[in-house]
C-alpha angles and dihedrals in degrees: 000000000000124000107239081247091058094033086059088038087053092053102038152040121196106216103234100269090064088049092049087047093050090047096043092048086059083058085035094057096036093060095048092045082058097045088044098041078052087056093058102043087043088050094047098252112130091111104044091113102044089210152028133257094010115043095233136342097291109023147053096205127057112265127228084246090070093057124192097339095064099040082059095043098044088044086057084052086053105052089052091077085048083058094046085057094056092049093040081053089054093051092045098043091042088050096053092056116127111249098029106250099211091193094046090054093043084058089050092047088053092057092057090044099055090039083061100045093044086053092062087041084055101055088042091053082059093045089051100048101252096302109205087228102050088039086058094047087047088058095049098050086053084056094053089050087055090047097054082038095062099031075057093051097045087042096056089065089049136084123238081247115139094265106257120212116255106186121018117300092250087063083058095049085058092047087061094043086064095048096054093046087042092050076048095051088053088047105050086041090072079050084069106035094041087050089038135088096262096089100150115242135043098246114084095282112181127254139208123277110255130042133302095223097046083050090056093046095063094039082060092051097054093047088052078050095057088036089061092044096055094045086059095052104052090056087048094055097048088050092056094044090235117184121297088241095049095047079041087065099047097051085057092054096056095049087058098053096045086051097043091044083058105048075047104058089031086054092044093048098043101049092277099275118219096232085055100045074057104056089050093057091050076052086049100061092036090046076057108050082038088066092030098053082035087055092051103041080068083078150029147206103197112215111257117253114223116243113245111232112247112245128215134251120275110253103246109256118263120258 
């Protein structure tokens, strides 16, 4: 008997736009989980619903008595499941691809998978006060989904070829460099903002032990890093005449950075107000998908082409 994946796949075949959309609406949703889960932390709401998975005691739902807070904080709850749909979209339509593309389906799964586990962080992070520590992990693996969100996305225009190298393989050392800074610069971004004023909720949350200035400082000095780096590769790629997509990417990815180190140093020097801690964290995801789509143009895996069946000769006409 036929499991109800393989009952749909059996029945229909996405062409490959509506591939390419189900698979773009899981990046699209995970962007928007991270910018939400940032509101509520931003309008003090993190503890609108004093609990997880109920909202609170009682109820399911948030209540009237818990006013605008928990109407934020239980809206945020509730975009998660349409994120689960769009996800849910990406593993049906993968799985009806024919031929079945076995990696391409592995990538959508994940996503599930990581959707599932940062929910339960989620709710922990609630049972344990907003922790600063548990509020950092719950970024990141919103960061991971949008990682495995993205490679998805790329992938599904891709064949199931062996990847084959587009630029030297020391251009593709340095892409990886980025990545890496860029995954440090994240990281050292949750070091602010879980030292910082932005707790999350209105009621004496704890912070992280250092301050939130020298924090900020070193954030600032891995993003001038990234900064460098893709600087550097943006001329490199021009000197080894890499591929317009490629040298496209990366000047994406320099437009991004110019525009998020600005909303940084405007937000530090004016209070760090919460719209603009917003719109960093909307820089943040883009500065993201910029490295990650700029990592994969360095290779590609060209779609196979089918074999066209020989035909026979022609029998010789009767006389």
């Amino acid at each position: 008997m036929l499991n109800p994946l393989a009952s749909i796949a059996r029945r229909w075949t996405p062409s490959p736009r509506t591939l390419r959309r189900a698979a773009l609406s899981a990046v699209v949703m995970s962007v928007l989980i991270i910018v939400t889960g940032g509101a509520v932390r931003l309008t003090g709401s993190g503890l609108g619903c004093d609990t997880w998975p109920k909202c609170t005691d009682d109820s399911l739902f948030a209540t009237p008595e818990q006013g605008l807070h928990g109407a934020i904080e239980f809206g945020n709850r509730m975009l998660t499941y349409v994120l689960s749909a769009a996800v849910g979209w990406a593993i049906v339509s993968v799985r009806s691809v024919k031929p079945r593309r076995r990696g391409l389906t592995r990538l959508a799964w994940v996503q599930f998978w990581i959707v599932l586990s940062n929910a339960v962080l989620g709710g922990i992070t609630v049972w344990m006060g907003l922790n600063p520590w548990t509020v950092a992990g719950h970024f990141l693996a919103a960061n991971a989904l949008l990682t495995v969100a993205v490679v998805t996305w790329h992938r599904t225009a891709e064949g199931d070829t062996a990847p084959r190298p587009r630029v030297p393989r020391p251009v593709r050392r340095l892409s990886w460099a980025i990545a890496i800074t860029s995954g440090l610069l994240i990281a050292l971004g949750t070091a602010v903002t879980g030292s910082g004023k932005h707790a999350g909720d209105s009621s004496d949350v704890p912070r992280m032990p250092w301050d939130w200035t020298n924090a900020a400082h070193l954030h600032a000095i891995a993003a001038w890093i990234v900064c460098a780096l893709a600087v550097a590769m943006w001329l490199v790629l021009r000197a080894v005449d890499a591929p317009d997509d490629t040298r496209a990417r990366a000047r994406d990815l320099l437009i991004v950075l110019l525009a998020q180190g600005a909303v940084g140093y405007v937000q530090y020097f004016t209070g760090v107000p919460e719209i603009l801690v917003g719109a960093h964290m909307l820089g943040s995801s883009l500065m993201w998908i910029a490295v990650v789509r700029l990592a994969l143009s360095m290779r590609e895996r060209p779609l196979s082409t089918p074999a066209i069946p020989a035909q026979a000769d022609p029998e010789p006409a009767k006389a």
